[in-house]
NUKEFI-119237 format. One record per residue (C-alpha): y, x, z; residue number from 0; residue in one letter. Coordinates in steps of 0.25 Angstrom, whole numbers, plus 5000, padded with zeros to 4 digits. Each point is the difference from the previous one (the first is absolute). Layout:
N
<north->Y east->X up->Z pos->NUM code->a> $
...
//
This chain:
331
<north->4858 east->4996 up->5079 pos->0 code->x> $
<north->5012 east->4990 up->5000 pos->1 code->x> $
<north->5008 east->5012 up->5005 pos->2 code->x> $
<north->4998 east->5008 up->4988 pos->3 code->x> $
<north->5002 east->4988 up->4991 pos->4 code->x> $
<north->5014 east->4997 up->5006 pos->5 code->x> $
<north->5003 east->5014 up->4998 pos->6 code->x> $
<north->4996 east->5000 up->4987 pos->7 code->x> $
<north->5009 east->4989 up->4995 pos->8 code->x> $
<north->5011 east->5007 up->5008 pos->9 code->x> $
<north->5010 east->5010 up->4994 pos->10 code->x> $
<north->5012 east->5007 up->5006 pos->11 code->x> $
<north->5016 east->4999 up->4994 pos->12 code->x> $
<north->5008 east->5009 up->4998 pos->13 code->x> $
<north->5016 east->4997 up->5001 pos->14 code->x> $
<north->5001 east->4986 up->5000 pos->15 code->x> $
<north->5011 east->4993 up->5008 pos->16 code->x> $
<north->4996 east->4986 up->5006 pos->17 code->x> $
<north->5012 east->4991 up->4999 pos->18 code->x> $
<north->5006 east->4999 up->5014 pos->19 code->x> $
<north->4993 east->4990 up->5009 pos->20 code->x> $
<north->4986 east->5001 up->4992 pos->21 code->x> $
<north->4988 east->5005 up->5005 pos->22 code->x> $
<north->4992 east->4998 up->4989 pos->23 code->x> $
<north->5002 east->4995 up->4984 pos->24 code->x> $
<north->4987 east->4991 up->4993 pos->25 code->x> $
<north->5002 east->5005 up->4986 pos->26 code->x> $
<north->4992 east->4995 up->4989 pos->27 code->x> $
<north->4985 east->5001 up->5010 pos->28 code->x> $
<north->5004 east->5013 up->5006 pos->29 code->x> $
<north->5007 east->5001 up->5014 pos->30 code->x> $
<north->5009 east->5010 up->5004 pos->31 code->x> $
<north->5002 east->5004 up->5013 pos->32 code->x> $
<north->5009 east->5008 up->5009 pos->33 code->x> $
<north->4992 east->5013 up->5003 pos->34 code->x> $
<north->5000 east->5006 up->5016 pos->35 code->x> $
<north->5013 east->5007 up->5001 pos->36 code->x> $
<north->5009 east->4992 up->4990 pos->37 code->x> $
<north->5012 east->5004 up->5005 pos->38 code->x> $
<north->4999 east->5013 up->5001 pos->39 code->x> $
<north->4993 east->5001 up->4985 pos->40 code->x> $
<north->5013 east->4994 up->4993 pos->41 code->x> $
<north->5009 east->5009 up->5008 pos->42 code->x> $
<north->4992 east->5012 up->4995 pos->43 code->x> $
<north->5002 east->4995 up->4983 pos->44 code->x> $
<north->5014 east->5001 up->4995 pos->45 code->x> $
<north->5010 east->4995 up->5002 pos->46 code->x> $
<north->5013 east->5002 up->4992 pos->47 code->x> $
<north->5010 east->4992 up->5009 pos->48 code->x> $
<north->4998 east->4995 up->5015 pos->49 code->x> $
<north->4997 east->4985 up->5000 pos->50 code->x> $
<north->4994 east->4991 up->5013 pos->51 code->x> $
<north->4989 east->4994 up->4995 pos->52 code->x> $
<north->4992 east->4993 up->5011 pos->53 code->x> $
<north->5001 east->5014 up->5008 pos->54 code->x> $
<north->5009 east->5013 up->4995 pos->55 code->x> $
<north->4998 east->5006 up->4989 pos->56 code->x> $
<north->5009 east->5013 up->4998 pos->57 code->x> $
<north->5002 east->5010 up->4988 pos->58 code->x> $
<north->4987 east->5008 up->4998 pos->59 code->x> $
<north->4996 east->5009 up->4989 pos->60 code->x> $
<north->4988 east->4994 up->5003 pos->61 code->x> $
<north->4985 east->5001 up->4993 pos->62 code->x> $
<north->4988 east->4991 up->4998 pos->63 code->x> $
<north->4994 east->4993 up->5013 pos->64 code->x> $
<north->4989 east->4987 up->5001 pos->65 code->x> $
<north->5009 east->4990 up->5003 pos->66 code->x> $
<north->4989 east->4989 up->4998 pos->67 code->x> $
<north->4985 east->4995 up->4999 pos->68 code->x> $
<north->4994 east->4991 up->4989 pos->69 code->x> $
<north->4989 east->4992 up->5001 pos->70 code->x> $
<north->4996 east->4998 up->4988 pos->71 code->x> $
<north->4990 east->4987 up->4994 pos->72 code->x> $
<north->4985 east->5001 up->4998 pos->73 code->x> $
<north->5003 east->5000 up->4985 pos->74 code->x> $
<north->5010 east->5005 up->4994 pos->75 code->x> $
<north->5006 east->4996 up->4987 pos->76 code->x> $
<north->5003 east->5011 up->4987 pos->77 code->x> $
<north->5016 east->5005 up->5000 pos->78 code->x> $
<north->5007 east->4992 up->4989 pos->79 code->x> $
<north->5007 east->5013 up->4996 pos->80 code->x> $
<north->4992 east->5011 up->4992 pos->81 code->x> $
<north->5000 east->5010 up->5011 pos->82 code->x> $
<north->4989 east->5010 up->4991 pos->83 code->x> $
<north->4991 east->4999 up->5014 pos->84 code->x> $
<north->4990 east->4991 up->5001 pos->85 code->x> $
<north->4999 east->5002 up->5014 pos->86 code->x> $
<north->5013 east->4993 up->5001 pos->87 code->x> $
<north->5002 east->4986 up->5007 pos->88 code->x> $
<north->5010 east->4990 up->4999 pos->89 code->x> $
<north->5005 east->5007 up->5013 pos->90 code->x> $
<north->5005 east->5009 up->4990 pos->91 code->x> $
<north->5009 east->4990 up->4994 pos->92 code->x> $
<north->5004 east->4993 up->5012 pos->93 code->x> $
<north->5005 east->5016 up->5006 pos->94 code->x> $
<north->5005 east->5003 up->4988 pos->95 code->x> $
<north->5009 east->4985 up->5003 pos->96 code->x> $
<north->5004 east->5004 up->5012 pos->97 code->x> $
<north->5005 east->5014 up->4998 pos->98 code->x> $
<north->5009 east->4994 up->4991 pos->99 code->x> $
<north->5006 east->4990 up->5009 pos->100 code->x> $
<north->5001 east->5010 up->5012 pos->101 code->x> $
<north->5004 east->5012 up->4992 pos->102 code->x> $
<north->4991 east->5008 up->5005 pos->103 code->x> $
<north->4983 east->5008 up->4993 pos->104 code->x> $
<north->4992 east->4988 up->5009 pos->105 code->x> $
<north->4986 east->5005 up->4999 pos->106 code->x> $
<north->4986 east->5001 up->5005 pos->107 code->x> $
<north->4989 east->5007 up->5005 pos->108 code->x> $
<north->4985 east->4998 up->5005 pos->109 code->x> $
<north->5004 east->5009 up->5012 pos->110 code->x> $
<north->5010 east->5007 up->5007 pos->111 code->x> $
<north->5005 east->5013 up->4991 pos->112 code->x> $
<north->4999 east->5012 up->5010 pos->113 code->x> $
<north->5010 east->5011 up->4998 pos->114 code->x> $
<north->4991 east->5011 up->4992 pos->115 code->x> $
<north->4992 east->4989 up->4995 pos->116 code->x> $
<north->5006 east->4997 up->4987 pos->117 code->x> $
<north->5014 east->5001 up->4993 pos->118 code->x> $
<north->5007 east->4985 up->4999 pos->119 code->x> $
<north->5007 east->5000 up->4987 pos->120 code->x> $
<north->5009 east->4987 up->5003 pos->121 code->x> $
<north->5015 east->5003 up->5003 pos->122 code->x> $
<north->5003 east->4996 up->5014 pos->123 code->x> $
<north->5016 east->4998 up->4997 pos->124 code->x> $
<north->5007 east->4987 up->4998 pos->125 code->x> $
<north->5002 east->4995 up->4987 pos->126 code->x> $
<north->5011 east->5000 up->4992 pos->127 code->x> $
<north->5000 east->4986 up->4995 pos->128 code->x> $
<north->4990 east->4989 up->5000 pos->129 code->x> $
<north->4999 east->4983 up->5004 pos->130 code->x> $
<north->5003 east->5001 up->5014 pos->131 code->x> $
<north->5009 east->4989 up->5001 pos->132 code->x> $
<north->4993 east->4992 up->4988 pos->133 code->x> $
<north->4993 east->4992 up->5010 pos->134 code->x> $
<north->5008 east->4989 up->5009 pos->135 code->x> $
<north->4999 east->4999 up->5015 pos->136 code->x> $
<north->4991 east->4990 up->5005 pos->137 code->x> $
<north->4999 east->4998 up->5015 pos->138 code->x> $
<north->4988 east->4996 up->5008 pos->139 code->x> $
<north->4995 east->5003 up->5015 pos->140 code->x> $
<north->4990 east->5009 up->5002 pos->141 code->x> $
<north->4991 east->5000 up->5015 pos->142 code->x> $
<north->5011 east->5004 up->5009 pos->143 code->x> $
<north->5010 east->4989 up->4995 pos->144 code->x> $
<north->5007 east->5011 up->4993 pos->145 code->x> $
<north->5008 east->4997 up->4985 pos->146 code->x> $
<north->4993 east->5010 up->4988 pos->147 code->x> $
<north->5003 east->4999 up->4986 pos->148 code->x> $
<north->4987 east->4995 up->4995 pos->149 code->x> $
<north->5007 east->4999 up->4986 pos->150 code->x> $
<north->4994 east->5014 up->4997 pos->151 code->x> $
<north->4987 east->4998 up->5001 pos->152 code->x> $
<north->5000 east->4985 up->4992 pos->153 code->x> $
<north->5009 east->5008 up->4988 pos->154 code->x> $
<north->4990 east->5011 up->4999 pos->155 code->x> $
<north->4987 east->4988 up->4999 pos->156 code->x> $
<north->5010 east->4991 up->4991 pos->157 code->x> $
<north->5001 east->5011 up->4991 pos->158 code->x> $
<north->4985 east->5008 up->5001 pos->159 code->x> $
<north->4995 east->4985 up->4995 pos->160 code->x> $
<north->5010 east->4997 up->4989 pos->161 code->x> $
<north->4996 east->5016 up->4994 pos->162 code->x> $
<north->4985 east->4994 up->5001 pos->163 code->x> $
<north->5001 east->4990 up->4991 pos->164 code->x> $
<north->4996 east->5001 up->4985 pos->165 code->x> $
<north->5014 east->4996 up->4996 pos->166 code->x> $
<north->5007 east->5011 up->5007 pos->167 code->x> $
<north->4990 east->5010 up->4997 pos->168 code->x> $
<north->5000 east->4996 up->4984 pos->169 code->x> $
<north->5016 east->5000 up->5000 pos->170 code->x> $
<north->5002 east->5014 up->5009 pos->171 code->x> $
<north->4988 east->5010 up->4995 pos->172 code->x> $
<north->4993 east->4998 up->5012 pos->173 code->x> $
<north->5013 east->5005 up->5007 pos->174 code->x> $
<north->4998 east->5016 up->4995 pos->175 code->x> $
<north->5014 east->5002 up->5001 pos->176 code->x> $
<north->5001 east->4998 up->5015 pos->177 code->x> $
<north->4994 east->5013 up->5000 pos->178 code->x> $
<north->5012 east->5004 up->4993 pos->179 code->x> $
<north->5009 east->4993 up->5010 pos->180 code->x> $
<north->4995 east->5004 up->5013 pos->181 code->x> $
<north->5003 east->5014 up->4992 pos->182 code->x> $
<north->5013 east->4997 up->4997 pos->183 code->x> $
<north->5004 east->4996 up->5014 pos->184 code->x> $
<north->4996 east->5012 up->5009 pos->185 code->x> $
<north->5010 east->5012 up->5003 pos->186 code->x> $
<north->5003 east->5008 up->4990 pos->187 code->x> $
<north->5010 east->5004 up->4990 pos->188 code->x> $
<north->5007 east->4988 up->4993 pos->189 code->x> $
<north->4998 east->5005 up->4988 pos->190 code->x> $
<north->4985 east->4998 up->5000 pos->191 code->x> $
<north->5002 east->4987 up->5008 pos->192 code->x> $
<north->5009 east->4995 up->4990 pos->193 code->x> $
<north->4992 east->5003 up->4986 pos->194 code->x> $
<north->4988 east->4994 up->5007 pos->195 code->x> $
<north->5006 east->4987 up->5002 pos->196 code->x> $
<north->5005 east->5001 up->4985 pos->197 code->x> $
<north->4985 east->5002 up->4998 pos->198 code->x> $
<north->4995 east->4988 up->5007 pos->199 code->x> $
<north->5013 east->4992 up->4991 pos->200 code->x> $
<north->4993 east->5004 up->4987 pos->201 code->x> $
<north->4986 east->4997 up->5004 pos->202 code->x> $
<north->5004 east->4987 up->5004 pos->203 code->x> $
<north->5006 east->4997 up->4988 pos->204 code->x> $
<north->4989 east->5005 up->4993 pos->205 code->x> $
<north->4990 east->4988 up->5009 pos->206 code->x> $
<north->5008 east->4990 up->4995 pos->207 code->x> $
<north->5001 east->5003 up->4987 pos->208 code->x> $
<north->4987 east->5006 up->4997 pos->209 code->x> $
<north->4994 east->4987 up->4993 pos->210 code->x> $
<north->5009 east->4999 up->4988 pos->211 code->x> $
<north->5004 east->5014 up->5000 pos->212 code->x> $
<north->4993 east->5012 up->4997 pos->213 code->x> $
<north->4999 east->5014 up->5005 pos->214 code->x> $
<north->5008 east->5007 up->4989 pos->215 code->x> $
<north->5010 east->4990 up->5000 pos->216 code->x> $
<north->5002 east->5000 up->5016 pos->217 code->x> $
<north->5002 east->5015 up->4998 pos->218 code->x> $
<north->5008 east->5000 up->4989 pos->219 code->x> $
<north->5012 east->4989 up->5007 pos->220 code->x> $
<north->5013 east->5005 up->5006 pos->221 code->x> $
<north->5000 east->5003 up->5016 pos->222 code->x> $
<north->5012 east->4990 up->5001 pos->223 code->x> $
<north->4991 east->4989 up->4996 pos->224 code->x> $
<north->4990 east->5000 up->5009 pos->225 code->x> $
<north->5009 east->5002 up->5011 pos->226 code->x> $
<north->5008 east->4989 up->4996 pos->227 code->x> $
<north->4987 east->4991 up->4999 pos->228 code->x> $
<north->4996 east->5004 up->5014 pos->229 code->x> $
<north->5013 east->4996 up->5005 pos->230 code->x> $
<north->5001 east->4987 up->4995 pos->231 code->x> $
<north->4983 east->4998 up->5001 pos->232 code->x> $
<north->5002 east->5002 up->5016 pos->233 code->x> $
<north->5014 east->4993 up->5002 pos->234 code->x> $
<north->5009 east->5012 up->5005 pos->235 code->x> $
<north->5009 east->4996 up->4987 pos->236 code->x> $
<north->5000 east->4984 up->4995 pos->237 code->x> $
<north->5006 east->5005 up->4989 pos->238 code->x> $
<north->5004 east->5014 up->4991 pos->239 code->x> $
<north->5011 east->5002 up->4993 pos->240 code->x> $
<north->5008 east->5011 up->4993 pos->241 code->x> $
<north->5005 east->5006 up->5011 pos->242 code->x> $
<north->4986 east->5001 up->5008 pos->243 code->x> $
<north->4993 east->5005 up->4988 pos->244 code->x> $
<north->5011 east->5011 up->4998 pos->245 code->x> $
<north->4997 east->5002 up->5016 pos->246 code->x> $
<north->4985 east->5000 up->4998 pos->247 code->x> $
<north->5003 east->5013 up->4989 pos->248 code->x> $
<north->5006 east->5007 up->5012 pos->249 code->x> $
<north->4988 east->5000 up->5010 pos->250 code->x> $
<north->4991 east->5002 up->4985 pos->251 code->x> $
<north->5008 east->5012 up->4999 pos->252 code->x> $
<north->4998 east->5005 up->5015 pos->253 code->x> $
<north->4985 east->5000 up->5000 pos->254 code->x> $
<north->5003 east->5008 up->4986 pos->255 code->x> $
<north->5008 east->5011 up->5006 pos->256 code->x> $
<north->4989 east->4999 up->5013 pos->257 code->x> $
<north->4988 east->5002 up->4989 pos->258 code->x> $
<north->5006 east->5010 up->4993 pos->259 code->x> $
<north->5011 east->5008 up->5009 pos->260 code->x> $
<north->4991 east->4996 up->5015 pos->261 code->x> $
<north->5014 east->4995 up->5007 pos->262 code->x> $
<north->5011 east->4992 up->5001 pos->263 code->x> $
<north->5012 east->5004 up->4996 pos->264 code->x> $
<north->5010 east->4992 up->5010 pos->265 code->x> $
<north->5000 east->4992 up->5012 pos->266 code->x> $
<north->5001 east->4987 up->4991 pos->267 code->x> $
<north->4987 east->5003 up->4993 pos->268 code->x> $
<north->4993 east->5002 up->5013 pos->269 code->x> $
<north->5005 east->4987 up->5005 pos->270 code->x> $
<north->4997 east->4993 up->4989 pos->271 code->x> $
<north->4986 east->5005 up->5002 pos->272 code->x> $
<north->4999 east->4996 up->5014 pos->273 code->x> $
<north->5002 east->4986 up->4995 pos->274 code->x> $
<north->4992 east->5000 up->4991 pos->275 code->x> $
<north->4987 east->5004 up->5009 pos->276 code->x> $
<north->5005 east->4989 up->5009 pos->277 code->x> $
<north->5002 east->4991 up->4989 pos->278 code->x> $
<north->4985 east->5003 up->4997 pos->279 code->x> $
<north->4995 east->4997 up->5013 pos->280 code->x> $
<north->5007 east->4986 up->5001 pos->281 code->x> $
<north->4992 east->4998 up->4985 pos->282 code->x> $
<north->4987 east->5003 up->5007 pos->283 code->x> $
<north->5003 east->4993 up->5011 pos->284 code->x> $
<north->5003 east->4987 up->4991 pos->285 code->x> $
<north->4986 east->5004 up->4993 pos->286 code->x> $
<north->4993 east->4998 up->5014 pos->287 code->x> $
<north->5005 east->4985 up->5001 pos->288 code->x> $
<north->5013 east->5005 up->5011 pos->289 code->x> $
<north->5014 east->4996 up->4998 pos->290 code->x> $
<north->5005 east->5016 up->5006 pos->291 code->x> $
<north->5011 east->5000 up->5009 pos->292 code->x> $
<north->5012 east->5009 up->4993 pos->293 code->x> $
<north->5005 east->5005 up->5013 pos->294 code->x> $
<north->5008 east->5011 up->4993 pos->295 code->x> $
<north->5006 east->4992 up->4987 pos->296 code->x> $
<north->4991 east->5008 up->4992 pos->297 code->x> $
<north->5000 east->4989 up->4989 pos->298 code->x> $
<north->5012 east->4999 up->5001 pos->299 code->x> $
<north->5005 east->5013 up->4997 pos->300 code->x> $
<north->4990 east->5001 up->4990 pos->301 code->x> $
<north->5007 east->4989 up->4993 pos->302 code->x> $
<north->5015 east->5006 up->5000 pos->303 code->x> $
<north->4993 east->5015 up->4996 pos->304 code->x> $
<north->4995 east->4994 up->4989 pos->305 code->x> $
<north->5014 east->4994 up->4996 pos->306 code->x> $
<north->5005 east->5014 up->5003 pos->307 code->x> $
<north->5008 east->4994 up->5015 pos->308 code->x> $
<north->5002 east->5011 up->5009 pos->309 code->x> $
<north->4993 east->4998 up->5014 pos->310 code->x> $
<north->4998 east->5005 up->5012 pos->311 code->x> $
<north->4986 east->5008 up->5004 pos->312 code->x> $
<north->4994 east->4994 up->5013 pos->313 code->x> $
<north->5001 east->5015 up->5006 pos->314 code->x> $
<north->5015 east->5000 up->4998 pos->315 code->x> $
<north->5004 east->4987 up->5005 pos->316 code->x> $
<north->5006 east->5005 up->5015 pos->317 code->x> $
<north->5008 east->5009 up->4992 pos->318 code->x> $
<north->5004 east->4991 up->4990 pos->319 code->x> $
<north->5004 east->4989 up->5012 pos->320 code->x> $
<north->5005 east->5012 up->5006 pos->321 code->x> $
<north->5011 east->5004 up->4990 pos->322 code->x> $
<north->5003 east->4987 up->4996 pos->323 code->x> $
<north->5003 east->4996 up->5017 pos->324 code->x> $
<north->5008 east->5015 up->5000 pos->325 code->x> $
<north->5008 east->4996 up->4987 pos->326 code->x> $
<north->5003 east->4986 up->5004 pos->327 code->x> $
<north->4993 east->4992 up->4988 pos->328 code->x> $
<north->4991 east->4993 up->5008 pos->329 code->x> $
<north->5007 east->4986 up->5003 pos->330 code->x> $
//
């Protein structure tokens, strides 16, 4: 009887990646473990580059493998998010967290899926974009002496208990548009990524300004507006001025030309969409409570964009470096 109780509260992970070190992460009452096999699981998911992380882990087309078990507690809580399930758990949530934050569908099951069994419907690839670096290194020991980052697992709890409280959950909607971001951040075309994102801008314009606005006159303000509200709502400008708001009519005009032409029509335009979806996931970071690491001067870039500065795409930089070394105008 105790056997089939444990194994009742027990459910099987698919695609997560432990931080290097763990060997288990206490989430929120659930405990995530390292299923039998581990390493030989995350060689089989994809993996886009080769990285060392704890063990080998070399380019793999890669497809979905059970990388962990959860136990989960006697009694589960309700999701905060409207999953349209009410089987749903705040398990949900907490995988919907965490697939975020390690780019990759982090998911579930009551039991092993058996080839022939059932279809999985979850993308095995790597994201596109998401939080990974949103969360600061923390070092602590685990049972062999050896240093882990257990900053992972106390970001994900930090930010789980802050979306559970009632201010959270009155200012964000209950957070509906996570659905909408963990969307946005999986591969695929930019073009979708990109006016997902410029979704998610509006509907947060749109929570903050319900209470003294109505729905027709949400509707009825210009584009330009609300991005300029969100920019300065969430810090990524102090300040707007001329220049930005002229900057801000140029990414208005590429999600036109996306909506009603489906494509950019330069390589600026698709930069400037890549930043933007970067931009976004700095601004949904800042709404979980993080301060996200901009690693790649995304902010940065955004900024001088918008001033209509040239810059230099992250996938050109070694060229960029390149001919400026070859041309002698690097001193």
């Amino acid at each position: 009887m105790k056997n089939e109780e444990n194994k009742a509260n027990l459910k099987y992970v698919y695609n997560l990646i432990f931080p290097s070190g763990c060997r288990e992460l206490p989430i929120c009452g659930y405990v995530f473990r390292k299923a039998e096999g581990y390493r030989e699981s995350v060689q089989s998911l994809q993996h886009l580059i080769s990285v060392f992380n704890g063990f080998d882990q070399p380019i793999n087309t890669g497809t979905h493998a059970i990388t962990a078990e959860v136990k989960t507690p006697d009694k589960e809580k309700k999701p905060i998010l409207e999953w349209g399930d009410k089987d749903t758990t705040a398990l949900d949530d907490i995988l919907l967290l965490i697939s975020v934050f390690t780019l990759r569908d982090v998911f579930a099951v009551s039991r092993p899926i058996e080839k022939g069994d059932t279809a999985i419907v979850a993308d095995p690839r790597e994201y596109s974009f998401g939080l990974r670096t949103a969360i600061p290194y923390e070092a602590a020991k685990n049972e062999h002496a050896d240093r882990y980052d257990i900053g992972f697992q106390k970001g994900i709890e930090r930010v789980y208990s802050l979306m559970r409280t009632a201010k959270w959950q009155r200012e964000y909607g209950r957070g509906r548009f996570l659905f909408l971001f963990r969307s946005a951040c999986k591969r695929q075309i930019l073009e979708t990524s990109f006016i997902t994102c410029w979704t998610i801008w509006e509907i947060l314009f749109t929570l903050h300004n319900q209470s003294w606005l109505s729905d027709e006159q949400i509707s009825k303000l210009p584009a330009s507006e609300k991005i300029s509200y969100v920019l300065t709502k969430y810090q990524i400008s102090a300040r707007l001025d001329d220049t930005d708001r002229k900057g801000i009519k140029r990414f208005v005009k590429i999600r036109n030309t996306i909506v009603h032409a489906g494509r950019f029509l330069d390589k600026t335009a698709l930069h400037d969409a890549n930043l933007f979806v970067r931009v976004t996931a700095m601004i949904v970071g800042k709404i979980f409570g993080l301060t996200p690491s901009d690693v790649l001067g995304s902010q940065t870039q955004f900024l001088a964009r918008l001033r209509g500065q040239e810059v230099v795409p992250p996938w050109e930089w070694e060229e960029y470096h390149r001919t400026r070394r070859s041309t002698g105008s690097a001193k």
